[in-house]
C-alpha positions in Angstrom: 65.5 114.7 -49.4 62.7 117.2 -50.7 59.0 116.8 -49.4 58.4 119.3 -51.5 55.2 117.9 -54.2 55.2 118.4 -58.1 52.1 120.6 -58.0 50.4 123.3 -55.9 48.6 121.9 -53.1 46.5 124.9 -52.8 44.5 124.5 -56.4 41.5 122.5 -56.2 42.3 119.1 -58.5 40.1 119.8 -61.1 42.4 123.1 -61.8 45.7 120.7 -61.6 44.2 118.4 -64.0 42.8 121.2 -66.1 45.6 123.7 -66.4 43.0 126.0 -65.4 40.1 126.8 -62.9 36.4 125.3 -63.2 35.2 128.4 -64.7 37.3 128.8 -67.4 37.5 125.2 -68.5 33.9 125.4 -68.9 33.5 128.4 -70.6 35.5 127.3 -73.1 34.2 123.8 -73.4 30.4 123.9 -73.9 29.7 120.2 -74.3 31.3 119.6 -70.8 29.4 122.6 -69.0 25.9 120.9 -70.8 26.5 118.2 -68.8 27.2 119.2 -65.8 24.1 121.7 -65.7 22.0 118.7 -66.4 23.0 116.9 -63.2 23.2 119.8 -61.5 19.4 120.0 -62.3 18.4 116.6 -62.0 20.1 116.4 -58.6 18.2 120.1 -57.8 15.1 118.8 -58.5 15.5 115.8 -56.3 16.6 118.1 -53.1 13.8 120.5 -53.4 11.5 117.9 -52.2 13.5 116.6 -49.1 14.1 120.2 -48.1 10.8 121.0 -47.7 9.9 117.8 -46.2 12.5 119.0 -43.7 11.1 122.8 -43.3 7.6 121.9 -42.5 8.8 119.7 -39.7 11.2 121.9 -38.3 11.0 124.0 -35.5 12.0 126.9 -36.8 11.4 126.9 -40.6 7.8 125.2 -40.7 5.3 127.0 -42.3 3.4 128.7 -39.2 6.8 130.3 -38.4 7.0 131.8 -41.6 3.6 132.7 -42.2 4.0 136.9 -43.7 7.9 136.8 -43.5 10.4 137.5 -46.6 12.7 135.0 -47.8 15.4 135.3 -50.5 17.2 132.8 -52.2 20.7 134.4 -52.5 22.3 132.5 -56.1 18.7 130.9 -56.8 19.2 130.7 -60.3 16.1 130.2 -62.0 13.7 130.2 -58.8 13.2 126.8 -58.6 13.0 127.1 -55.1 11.3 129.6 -54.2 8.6 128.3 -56.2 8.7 125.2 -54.4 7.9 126.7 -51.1 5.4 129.3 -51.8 3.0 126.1 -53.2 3.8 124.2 -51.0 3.7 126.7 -48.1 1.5 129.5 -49.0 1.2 131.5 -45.9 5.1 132.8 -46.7 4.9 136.4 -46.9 6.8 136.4 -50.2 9.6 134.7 -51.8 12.1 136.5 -54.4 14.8 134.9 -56.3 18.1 136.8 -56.2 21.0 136.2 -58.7 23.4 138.1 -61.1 22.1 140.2 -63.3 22.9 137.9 -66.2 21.0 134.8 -64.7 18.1 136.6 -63.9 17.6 137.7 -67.3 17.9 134.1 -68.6 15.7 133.5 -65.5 12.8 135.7 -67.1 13.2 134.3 -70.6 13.2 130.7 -69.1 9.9 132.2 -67.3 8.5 132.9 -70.4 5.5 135.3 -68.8 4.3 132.5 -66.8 1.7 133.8 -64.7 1.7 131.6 -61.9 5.6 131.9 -61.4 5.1 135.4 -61.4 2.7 135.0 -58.6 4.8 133.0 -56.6 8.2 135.0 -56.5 9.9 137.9 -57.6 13.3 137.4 -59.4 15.8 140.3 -58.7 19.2 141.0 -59.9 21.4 141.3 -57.5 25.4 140.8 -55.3 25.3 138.5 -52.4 28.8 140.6 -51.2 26.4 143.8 -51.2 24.0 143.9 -49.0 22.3 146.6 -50.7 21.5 144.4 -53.2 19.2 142.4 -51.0 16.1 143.1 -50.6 15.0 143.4 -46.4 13.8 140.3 -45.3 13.4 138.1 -42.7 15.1 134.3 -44.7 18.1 134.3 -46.5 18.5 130.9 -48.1 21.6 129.9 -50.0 22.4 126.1 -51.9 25.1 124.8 -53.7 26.3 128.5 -53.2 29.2 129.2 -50.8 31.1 125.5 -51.2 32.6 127.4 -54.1 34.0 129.8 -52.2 37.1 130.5 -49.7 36.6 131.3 -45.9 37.0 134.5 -46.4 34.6 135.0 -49.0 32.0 133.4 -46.7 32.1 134.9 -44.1 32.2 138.6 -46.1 29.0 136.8 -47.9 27.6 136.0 -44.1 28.4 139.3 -43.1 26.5 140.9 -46.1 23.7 138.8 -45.5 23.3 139.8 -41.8 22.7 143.5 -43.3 20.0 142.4 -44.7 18.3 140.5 -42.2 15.7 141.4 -39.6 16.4 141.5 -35.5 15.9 138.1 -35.4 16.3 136.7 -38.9 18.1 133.9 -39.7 20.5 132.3 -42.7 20.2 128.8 -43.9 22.7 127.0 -45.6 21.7 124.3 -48.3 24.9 122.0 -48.6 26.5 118.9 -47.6 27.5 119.2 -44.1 30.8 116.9 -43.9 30.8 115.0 -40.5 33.9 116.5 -38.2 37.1 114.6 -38.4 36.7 112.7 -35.1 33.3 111.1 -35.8 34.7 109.2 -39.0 36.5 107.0 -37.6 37.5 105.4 -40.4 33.9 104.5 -41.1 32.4 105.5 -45.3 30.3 108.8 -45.6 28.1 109.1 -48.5 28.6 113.0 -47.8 32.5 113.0 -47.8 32.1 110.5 -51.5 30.2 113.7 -52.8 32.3 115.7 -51.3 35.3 114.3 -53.5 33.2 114.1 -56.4 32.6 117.9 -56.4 36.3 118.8 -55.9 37.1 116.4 -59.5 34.3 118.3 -61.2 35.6 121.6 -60.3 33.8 123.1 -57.4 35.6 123.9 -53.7 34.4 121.2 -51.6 31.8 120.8 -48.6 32.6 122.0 -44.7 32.0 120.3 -41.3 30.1 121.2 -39.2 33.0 122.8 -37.0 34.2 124.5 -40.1 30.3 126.1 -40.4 30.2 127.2 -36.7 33.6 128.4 -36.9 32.3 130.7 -40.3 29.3 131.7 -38.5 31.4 132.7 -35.3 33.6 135.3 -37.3 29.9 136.9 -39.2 28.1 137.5 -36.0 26.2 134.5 -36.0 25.6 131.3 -34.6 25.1 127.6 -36.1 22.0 127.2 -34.2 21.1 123.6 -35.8 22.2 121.4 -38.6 19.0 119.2 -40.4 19.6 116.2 -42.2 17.5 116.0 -45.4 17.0 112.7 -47.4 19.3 113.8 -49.6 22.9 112.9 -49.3 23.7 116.1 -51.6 22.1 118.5 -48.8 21.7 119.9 -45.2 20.3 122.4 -43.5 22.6 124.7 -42.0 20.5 127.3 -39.7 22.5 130.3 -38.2 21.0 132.9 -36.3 22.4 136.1 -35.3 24.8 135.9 -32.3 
């Protein structure tokens, strides 16, 4: 008998289910992509907060480490972020947005010459696979970002990043960081539930933090920490250069 299954195992679900990749399907079905940007922003807005609740008591990402350095937000959309920690942590050198060319110019429009988010951070157009692209700087932050992307992608992305980075810059990732296999056992993980629900909506899915140091390995770096937040939707993910 065949163990052969009736569909390619190697698709994300949503793309079985669809015929055709996340992408696409939303392109093409506007009502569908309206509502998954509006959770995608209601969830956003609720992360901001436990992140930097997280960064100003870290060890390495508080405020007094960061005081005059450069951080980026690779994929930051609209600058949400970035934003949030130049208020809320004012002696960052400077904080820039970076994001297709495309989004950024919705970016500005959404901006709509406000003077204090002009104050706050620079948006800039820009590819996270070229590094020259990214401005110098001494932070790369990245969420909701590379779980829609293969390994190999990352760890081109990671290596592109490190380009960009000072001597002793780091990279943080801001995503789900999936438990490894061995400490389930069997037990429910809120992370792994969102996990699946972001494979049935259309995006990759979340790694472990194995599967992170394992990425950071083969980019020249080194998964120097991994900080829960009080969000189940994101972790901190801090590499620094091996």
């Amino acid at each position: 008998a065949s163990n052969s299954l009736p569909f390619d195992v190697s698709l994300p679900p949503f793309d079985r289910a669809n015929g055709m990749s996340a992408s696409d399907y939303y392109k093409n079905n506007s009502d569908s992509c309206s509502h998954r940007n509006a959770v995608a922003r209601y969830a956003s807005s609720k992360e901001i907060a436990s992140i930097l609740d997280v960064m100003q008591h870290s060890k390495s990402l508080n405020e007094a480490i960061l005081k005059g350095k450069m951080v980026v937000d690779v994929g930051g959309g609209y600058g949400d972020l970035m934003y949030a920690v130049k208020r809320s942590m004012p002696a960052v050198g400077k904080c820039c947005c970076l994001d297709l060319p495309d989004v950024i110019d919705d970016a500005f429009l959404a901006m709509n010459e406000d003077s204090e988010k002009e104050r706050l951070a620079t948006l800039e157009p820009g590819d996270m696979f070229d590094p020259s692209t990214i401005p110098p700087c001494d932070l790369i932050v990245t969420k909701h970002v590379l779980c829609d992307f293969s390994d190999e992608d990352v760890v081109l992305a990671l290596q592109s990043f490190r380009k960009a980075l000072s001597k002793d810059g780091r990279v943080v990732i801001m995503d789900a960081v999936l438990p490894n296999g061995e400490d389930l056992n069997g037990k429910w993980n809120a992370a792994v539930s969102f996990d699946v629900l972001l494979m049935l909506t259309g995006r990759r899915a979340e790694r472990s933090r194995l599967e992170w140091s394992n990425l950071a390995d083969k980019a020249g770096f080194v998964l120097e920490d991994v900080l829960s937040t009080s969000s189940v939707t994101v972790d901190l993910a801090v590499l620094s250069q091996s």
